[in-house]
N, C-alpha and C positions, 0 to 999 in steps of 0.2 A: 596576722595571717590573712592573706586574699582568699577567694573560693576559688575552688581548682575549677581549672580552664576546663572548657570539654572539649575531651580529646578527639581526635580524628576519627580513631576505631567506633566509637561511642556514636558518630555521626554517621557513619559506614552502617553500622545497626540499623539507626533508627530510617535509615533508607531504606533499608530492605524488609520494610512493612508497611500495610495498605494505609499507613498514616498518611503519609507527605501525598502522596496518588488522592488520597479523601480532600485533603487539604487543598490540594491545586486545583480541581474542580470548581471548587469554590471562587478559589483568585481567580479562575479563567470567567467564570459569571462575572464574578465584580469586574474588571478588567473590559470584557468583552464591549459594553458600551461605550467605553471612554476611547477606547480605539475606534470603533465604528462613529464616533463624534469627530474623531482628526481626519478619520477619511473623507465625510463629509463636509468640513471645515474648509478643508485644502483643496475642496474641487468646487466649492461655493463660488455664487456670483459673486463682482465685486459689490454690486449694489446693497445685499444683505448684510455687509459688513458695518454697516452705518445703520445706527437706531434710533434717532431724536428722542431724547427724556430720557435717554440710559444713565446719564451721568447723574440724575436727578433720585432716580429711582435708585442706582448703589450706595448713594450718600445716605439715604434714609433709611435701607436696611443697616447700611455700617451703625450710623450713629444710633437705631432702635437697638438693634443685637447688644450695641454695648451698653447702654442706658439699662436694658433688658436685664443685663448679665450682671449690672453692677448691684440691683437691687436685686434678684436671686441672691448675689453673695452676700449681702448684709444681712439679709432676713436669711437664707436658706441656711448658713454656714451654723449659726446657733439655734435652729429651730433639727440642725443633722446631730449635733451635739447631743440636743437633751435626749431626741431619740434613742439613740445609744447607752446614756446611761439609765435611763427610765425603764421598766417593766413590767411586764403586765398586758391584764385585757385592757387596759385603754393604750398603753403604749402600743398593744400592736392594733388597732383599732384607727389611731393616728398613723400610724405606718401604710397601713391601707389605704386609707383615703388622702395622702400625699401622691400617693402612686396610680392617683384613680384617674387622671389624665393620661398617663400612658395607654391605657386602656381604651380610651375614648378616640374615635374618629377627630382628628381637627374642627373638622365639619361643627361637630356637634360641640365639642368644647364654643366655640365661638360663638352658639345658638346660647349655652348655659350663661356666657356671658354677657350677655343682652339682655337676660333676665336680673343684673345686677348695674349694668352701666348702660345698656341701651337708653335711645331717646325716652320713652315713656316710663321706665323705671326709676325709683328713686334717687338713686345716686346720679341717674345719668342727666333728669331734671335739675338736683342741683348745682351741673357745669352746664344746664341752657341744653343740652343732648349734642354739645359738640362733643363727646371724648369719643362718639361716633365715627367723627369726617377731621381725624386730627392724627397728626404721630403718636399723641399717646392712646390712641385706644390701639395702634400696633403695638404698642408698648405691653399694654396688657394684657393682648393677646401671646404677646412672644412668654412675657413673665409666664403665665396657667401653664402653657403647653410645654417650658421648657424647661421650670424648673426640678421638675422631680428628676432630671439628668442630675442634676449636683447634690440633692436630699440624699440618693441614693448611693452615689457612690461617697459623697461623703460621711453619710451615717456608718457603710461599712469599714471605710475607715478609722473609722473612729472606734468603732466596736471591736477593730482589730488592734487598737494597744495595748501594751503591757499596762494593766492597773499599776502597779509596781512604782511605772514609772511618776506615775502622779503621787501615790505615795509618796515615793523617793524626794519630791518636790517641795511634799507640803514638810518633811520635816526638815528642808534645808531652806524654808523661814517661805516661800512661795505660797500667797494668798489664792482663792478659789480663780481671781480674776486673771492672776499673773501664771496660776495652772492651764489654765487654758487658753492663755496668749504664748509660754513658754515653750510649753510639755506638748498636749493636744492638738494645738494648730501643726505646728513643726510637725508632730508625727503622720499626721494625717495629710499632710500637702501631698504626697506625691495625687491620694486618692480626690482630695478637691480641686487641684488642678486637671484631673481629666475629668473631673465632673463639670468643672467651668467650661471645659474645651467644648464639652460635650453640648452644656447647655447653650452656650454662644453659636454655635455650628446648628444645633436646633432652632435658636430665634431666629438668625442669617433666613435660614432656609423656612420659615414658618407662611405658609398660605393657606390652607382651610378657618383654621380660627379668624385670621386676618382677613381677609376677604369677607364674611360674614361681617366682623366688627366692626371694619376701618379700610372700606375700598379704596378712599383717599387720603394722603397721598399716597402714590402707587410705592409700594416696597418692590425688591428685584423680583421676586415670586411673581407679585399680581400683575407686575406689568409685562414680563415675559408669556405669561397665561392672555394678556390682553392681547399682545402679541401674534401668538399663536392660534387666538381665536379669529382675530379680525384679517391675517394675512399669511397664514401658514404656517408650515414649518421650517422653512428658508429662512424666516425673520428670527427667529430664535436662537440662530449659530451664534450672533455675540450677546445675546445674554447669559447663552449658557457658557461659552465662554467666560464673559465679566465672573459669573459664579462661580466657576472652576479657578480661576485665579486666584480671588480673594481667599476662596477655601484651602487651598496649598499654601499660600501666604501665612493663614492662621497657623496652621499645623506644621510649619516649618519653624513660625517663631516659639510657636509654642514647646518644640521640642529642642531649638537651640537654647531656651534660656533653660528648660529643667535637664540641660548637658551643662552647662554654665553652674548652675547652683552643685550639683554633684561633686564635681570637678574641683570648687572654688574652695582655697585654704586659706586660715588665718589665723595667721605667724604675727606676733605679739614678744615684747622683750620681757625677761621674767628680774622680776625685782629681787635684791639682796634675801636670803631665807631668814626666818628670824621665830625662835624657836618657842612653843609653847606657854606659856605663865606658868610659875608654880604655883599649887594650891589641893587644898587638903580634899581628897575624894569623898564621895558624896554617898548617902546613905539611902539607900532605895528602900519604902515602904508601902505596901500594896494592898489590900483588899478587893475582890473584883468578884460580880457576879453575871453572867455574861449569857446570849443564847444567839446560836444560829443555827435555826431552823431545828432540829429537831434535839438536836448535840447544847447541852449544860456545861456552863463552868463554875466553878467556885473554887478559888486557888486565892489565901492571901499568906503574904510572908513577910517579914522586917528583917533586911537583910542587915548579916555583920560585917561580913566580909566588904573588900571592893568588888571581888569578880565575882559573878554570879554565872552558875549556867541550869537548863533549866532542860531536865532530859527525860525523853518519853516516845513509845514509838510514836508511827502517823495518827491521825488521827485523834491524838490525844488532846488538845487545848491549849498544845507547847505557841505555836506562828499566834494564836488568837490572844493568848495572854500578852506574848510581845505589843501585839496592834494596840491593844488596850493601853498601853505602858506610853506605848508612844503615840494614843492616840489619834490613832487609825481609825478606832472602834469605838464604838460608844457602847456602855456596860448598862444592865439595867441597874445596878447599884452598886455603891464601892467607893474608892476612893484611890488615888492614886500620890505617892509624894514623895519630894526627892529634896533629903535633910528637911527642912521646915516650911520649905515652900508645898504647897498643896497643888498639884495640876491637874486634878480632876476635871476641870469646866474648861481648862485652857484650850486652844485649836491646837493642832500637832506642829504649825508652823511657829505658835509662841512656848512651846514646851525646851528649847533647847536642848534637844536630842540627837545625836545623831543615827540614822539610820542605813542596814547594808541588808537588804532581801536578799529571797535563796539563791534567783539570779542578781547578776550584777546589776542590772537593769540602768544603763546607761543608755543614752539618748541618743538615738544614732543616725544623727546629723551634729553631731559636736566631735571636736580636737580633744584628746586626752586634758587638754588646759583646760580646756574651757566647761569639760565635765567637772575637773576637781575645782573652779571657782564658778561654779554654778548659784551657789547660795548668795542673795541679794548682798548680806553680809558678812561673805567670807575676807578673808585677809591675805592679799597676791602673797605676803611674806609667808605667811603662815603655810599657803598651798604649795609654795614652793618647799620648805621646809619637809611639808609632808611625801613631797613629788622625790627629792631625794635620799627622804628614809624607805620607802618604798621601794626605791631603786627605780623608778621609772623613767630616769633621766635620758635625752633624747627621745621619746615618746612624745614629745607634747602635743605632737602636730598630728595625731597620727588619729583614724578614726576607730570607731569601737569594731570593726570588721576587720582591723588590721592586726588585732591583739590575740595574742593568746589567750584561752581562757584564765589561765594563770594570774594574767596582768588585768585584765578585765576585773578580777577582783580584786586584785590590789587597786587600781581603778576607784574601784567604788568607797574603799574602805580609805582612800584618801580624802575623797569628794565629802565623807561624814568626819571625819579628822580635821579638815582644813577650816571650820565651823569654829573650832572648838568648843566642843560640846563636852555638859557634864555628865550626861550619860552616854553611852555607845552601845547598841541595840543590833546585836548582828544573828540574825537569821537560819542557818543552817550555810555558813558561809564557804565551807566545802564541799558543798553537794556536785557531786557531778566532774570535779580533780581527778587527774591522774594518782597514784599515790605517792609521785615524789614531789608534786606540784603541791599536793595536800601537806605532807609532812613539811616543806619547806614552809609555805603559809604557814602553819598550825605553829612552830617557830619563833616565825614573825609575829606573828600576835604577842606570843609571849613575851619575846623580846619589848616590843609596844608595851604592853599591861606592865612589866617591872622598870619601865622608862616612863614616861610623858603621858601616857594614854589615860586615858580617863576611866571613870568606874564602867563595868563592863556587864553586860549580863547577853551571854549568848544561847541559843536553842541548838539544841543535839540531839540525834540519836545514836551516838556513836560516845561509847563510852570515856573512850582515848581522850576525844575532845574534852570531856568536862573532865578527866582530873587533870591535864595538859592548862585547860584555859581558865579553872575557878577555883576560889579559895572556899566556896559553898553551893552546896548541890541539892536542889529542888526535883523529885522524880514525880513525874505526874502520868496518870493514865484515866482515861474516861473521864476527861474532866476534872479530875479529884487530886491532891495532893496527897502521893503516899508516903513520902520522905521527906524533910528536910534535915540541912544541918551540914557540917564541918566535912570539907570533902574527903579528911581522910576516915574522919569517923564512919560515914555512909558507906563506902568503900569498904571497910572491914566489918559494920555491922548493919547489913542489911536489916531495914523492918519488916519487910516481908516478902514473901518466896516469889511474887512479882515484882520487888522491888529489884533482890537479888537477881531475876531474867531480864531484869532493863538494865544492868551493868554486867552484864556479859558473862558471869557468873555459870560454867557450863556444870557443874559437878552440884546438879542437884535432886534430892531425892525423899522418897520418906520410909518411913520406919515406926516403930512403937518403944517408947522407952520402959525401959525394965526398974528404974528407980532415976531419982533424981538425975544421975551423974552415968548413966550406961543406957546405950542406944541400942535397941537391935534391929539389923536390916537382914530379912531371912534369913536367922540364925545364924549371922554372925554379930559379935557384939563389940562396939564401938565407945569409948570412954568420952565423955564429953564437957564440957565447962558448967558446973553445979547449976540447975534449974531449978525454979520453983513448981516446973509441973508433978503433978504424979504420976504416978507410975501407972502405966496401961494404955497412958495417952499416948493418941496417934499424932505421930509429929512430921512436918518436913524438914529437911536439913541442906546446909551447903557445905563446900568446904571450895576456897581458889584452887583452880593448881597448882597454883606458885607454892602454897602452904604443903601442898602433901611431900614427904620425905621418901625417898631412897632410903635403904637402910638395907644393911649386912645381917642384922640379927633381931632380933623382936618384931612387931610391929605385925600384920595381914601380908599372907601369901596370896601374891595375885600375878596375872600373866601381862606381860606387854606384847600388846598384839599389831602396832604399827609405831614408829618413830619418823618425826619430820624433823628437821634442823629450817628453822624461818629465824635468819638474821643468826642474831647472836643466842634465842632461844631454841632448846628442845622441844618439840611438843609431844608427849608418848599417849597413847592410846592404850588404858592398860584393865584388868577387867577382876573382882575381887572372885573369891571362890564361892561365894553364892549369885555367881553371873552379874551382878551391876556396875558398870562401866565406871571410870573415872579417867578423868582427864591431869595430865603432869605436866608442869611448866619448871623444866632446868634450866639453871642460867650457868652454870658451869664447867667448866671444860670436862670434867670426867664424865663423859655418859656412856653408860650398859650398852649391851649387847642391843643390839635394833629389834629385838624379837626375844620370847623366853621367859622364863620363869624368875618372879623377884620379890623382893617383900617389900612393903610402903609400910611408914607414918603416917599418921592421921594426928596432931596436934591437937588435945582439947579445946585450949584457947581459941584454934581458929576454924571449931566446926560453932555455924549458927544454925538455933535450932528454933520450929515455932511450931504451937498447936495447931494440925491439918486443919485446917475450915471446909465448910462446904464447897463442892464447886471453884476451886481454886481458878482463877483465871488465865494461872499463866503459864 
């Protein structure tokens, strides 16, 4: 899917506010001199048109500016980097004083640097005190003054990627060096190419530094100034000229080749599909103890199953224990292992994982292809394989702004498939789906998981999810594991009354039991499955709605106070005679009146029950 055009009307708006009026003033300032320079231009003598040593002078600004610019981007590109991901008081400490040139007159930058390469300074002593009366001391005057143009906007750039996507990287086998040749450069170009524009148009144009540094030889600056001192301002029409050329020049190539790179697709023939290995699924085993910032974890499990999911609201530990598993995250203690190999120490690019964050987090400057053989070590057969069980065929070429978010994740979840990986690590993979885009995916998976796919352990907050995509179900809140065990087991017996509210569980309440085996909830009294508590204790309880019964005869008169029909279920709204609600889930064609008076079952078997605790949390 493209981004919608802006429409006409939308444009009509924004004219009809002191915006574009504020804006034009502006362009009429910048503007206004460059016209007042062609008027003068075109009525100049012809004599001023001729400058001896022009040609000498734009050669040495050309070649300083770029000599300039090449070592800003050597040095400056990974000195914008670490800034970015570094912080702190020294991090921003070095941010300051990167930027403490902008700040500074020309003037005076070029006095500071006299104090380090001038003739009587040490450095400048050990070149003889030419770097004085040489190109390179314009060299280094353009470097001081010009580089914090590319620190800067390249550091923002860099600060503006998805972490994700480096993640995504380092588990599709991408070392620290090949993440940041891959991943971070690519993301960041648009911002360090106009960093470089910027700083290159800075060196061009650099004379205060220069002049103080390295009067000779004359750059276009000093000797247009030499110009203008010794014979006025008639002499100046073609240098300032020569200037205005070369700077349109830059800024025209510069903007046709990042229209070229945009633009630019690569179409590639895709080889024979050739379908997964068989082989016996792998056994996840974990201990971890983990801290970020103020938030503990301690969660280990030995799982039995192959599918695993791992559900808990926000906040819980669910995305940090993934990191941990695949390596994202470094634990203060624990252990990490899948069947008998141990990856606790290994990097996330040697752990064999495949991973799919909340978003798809796909690179976006890559083809659909070229996302899903991203991995050093992927296999074209294998990606193709995966490109057609997914269904993304004809997509290949296409970029991640062209997709729907639909396929965006199928996208991603091919890109960890095409690996083949023995674990697959996927994140809250339908966050943010429409809900036919979700239920279709949620599907697919399964279809995957009882075909080819590998052992699975996904994070959820959404109940559907973990009994749809796992054969065992981890509930975790605050850190802490409150459940494990067999999904249908967990499922029907909650361990406790916030285990029961993180499986969606609405029908829950408490009460005081009268003996073992009888409830009562404000004198009315409820039969329930033989306990070992005594009698007097305060207890809470559940029951599904799926479990509560209709019924003709026996059972609590109670009222239905709303009915909804969602899909193929009932949902009734209906309320006992000492006022507390319960919720029914019918799956059957015969259902009651919408409203009115009825009598319910309550099942003993599937009322659970536990002693109230203090302060219950949920």
């Amino acid at each position: 899917m493209s981004p919608r055009p802006t429409q006409p009307r939308d444009q009509v708006r924004f004219l009809g506010t002191p915006l574009p009026w504020l804006g034009a003033l502006l362009l009429l300032y910048l503007l206004a001199p460059l016209g007042a320079f062609v008027a003068r231009a075109t009525n100049a003598p012809p004599g001023v048109l001729t400058a001896p040593g022009i040609g000498d002078a734009l050669t040495v600004s050309l070649e300083t500016a770029t000599v300039a610019t090449a070592i800003i981007t050597v040095l400056g590109v990974p000195l914008a980097y670490l800034l970015a991901q570094v912080h702190g008081r020294i991090a921003t400490l070095l941010g300051i004083a990167v930027q403490l040139p902008l700040a500074l007159p020309p003037l005076m930058s070029g006095i500071l640097l006299l104090y380090v390469v001038g003739p009587y300074a040490p450095l400048g002593r050990l070149f003889g005190g030419r770097l004085t009366d040489h190109a390179a001391g314009i060299v280094l005057a353009q470097v001081f003054v010009a580089a914090p143009f590319l620190i800067v906007a390249a550091r923002s750039a860099f600060a503006a990627l998805d972490p994700d996507l480096a993640d995504v990287a380092a588990t599709l086998g991408h070392g620290r060096l090949s993440r940041f040749a891959r991943v971070a450069l690519p993301g960041a170009a648009a911002g360090i190419r106009a960093g470089l524009l910027l700083a290159w148009l800075r060196a061009f144009g650099e004379f205060g530094a220069t002049v103080v540094l390295a009067y000779h030889p004359y750059s276009l600056p000093v000797y247009t100034y030499v110009q203008f001192g010794s014979a006025g301002l008639d002499t100046t029409v073609l240098p300032v000229a020569v200037s205005l050329v070369a700077a349109v020049a830059v800024l025209a190539v510069s903007h046709y080749t990042a229209h070229l790179r945009l633009h630019r697709r690569h179409r590639t023939a895709l080889p024979p599909p050739r379908a997964p290995r068989a082989r016996t699924s792998s056994r996840l085993t974990f201990d971890l103890r983990a801290r970020a910032g103020t938030f503990q974890l301690r969660i280990a499990h030995a799982a039995q199953g192959r599918h695993l999911a791992i559900l808990g609201p926000s906040g819980s530990g669910k995305s940090l224990t993934l990191r941990l598993v695949a390596g994202l995250a470094t634990p203060q203690a624990g252990y990490v292992r899948l069947d008998e190999d141990d990856l606790t120490a290994l990097p996330p690019e040697r752990r064999g994982v495949g991973y799919v964050p909340q978003d798809a987090s796909l690179l976006p400057h890559l083809a659909v292809w070229d996302q899903i053989t991203f991995g050093p070590d992927t296999d074209p057969a294998l990606a193709v394989y995966w490109l057609r069980q997914l269904h993304l065929d004809g997509l290949e070429h296409r970029l991640p702004h062209e997709l729907s978010g639909g396929q965006r994740r199928r996208v991603a979840l091919a890109r960890a498939l095409a690996r083949d990986p023995r674990l697959l690590l996927l994140d809250e993979p339908f966050t943010g789906l429409d809900t036919p885009v979700r239920d279709e995916l949620r599907w697919e998976l399964r279809r995957l998981q009882q075909g080819t796919a590998p052992t699975t352990v996904i994070i959820t907050h959404d109940p559907e999810d973990a009994a749809l995509l796992a054969d065992e179900i981890l509930i975790v809140a605050h850190g802490r594991l409150l459940q494990a065990g067999d999904q249908r087991e967990v499922f029907a017996h909650p361990a406790t009354p916030e285990a029961a509210h993180l499986l969606g569980i609405r029908n829950l309440h408490t009460g005081r039991l009268a003996d073992p085996r009888t409830l009562v909830v404000d004198g009315t009294r409820i039969t329930v499955a033989a306990t070992d508590l005594p009698a007097g204790t305060p207890v809470t309880w559940c029951i599904r709605p799926e479990d509560v019964r209709l019924t003709n005869t026996g059972g609590h008169p109670a009222t239905i106070l709303d009915t909804v029909q969602v899909g193929a279920v009932t949902e009734m709204h209906a309320v006992l005679a000492n006022g507390h609600s319960l919720s029914i889930a019918v799956t059957t064609p015969a259902v009651p009146a919408t409203t009115g008076d009825c009598r319910i079952h309550l099942p003993p078997e599937a009322i659970t029950v536990w002693p109230t605790l203090p302060r219950n949390r949920w």
